[in-house]
N, C-alpha and C positions, 0 to 999 in steps of 0.2 A: 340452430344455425347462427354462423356469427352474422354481426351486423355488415351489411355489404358496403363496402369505400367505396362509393360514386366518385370523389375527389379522385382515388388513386386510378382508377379506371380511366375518369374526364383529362387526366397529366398523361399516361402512357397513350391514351389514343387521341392526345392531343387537340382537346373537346372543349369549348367553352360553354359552362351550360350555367343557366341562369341561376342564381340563387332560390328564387321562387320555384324553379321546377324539381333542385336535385330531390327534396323529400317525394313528389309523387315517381320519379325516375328510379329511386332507390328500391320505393315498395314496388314496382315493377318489375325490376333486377330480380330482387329476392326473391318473390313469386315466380318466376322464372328457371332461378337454380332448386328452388324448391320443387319444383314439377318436374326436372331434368335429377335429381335427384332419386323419384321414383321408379325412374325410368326402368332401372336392372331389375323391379319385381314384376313389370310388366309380362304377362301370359304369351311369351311371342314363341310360336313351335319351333323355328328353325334358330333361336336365339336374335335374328335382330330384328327391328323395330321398323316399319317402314307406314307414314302415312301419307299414301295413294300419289308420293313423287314421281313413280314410274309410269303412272296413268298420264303424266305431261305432255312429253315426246320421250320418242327413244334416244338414247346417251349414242349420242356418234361422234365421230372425229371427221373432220374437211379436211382433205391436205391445199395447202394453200404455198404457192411458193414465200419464201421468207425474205426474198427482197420487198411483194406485196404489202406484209406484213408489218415489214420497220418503214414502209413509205410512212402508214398511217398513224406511226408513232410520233410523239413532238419531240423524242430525241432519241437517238441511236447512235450506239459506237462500233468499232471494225465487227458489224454483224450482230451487235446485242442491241438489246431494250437498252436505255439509260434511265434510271429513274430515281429521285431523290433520295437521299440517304431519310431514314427514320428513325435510328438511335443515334445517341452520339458516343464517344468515348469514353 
């Protein structure tokens, strides 16, 4: 596996991470893609992979009216979310 760019990572999601930590963050990353890597030879009978997420709560929806909804937001326009751009140009 290649070496993992903690730099390129910490610039796109916009991270300041200490110099002291990127090396233990790094070997963290890695060990990480490395076990998410394994994942396709994993024995799962029906093909996918599930540990005990469903055992949480059950997955449901609320209907909630949507004027509710952008009250609680700190910004909204004619009926949307507003929220900060994160790429630039």
């Amino acid at each position: 596996m290649e070496k993992f760019d903690i730099d390129a990572v910490a610039r796109l999601a916009k991270l300041s991470i200490p110099p002291e930590d990127r090396n233990a963050l790094r070997r963290d990353m890695e060990e990480i893609l490395a076990f998410a890597q394994t994942l396709p030879e994993a024995d799962a009978p029906d093909g996918s992979i599930s540990v005990g997420l469903d055992a949480l709560r059950p997955d449901s929806a609320a209907d909630y009216p949507a004027a509710q909804l952008l009250s609680a937001a700190p910004e909204s326009r004619e009926g949307h979310f507003t929220v900060p751009a994160v790429m630039e140009e």
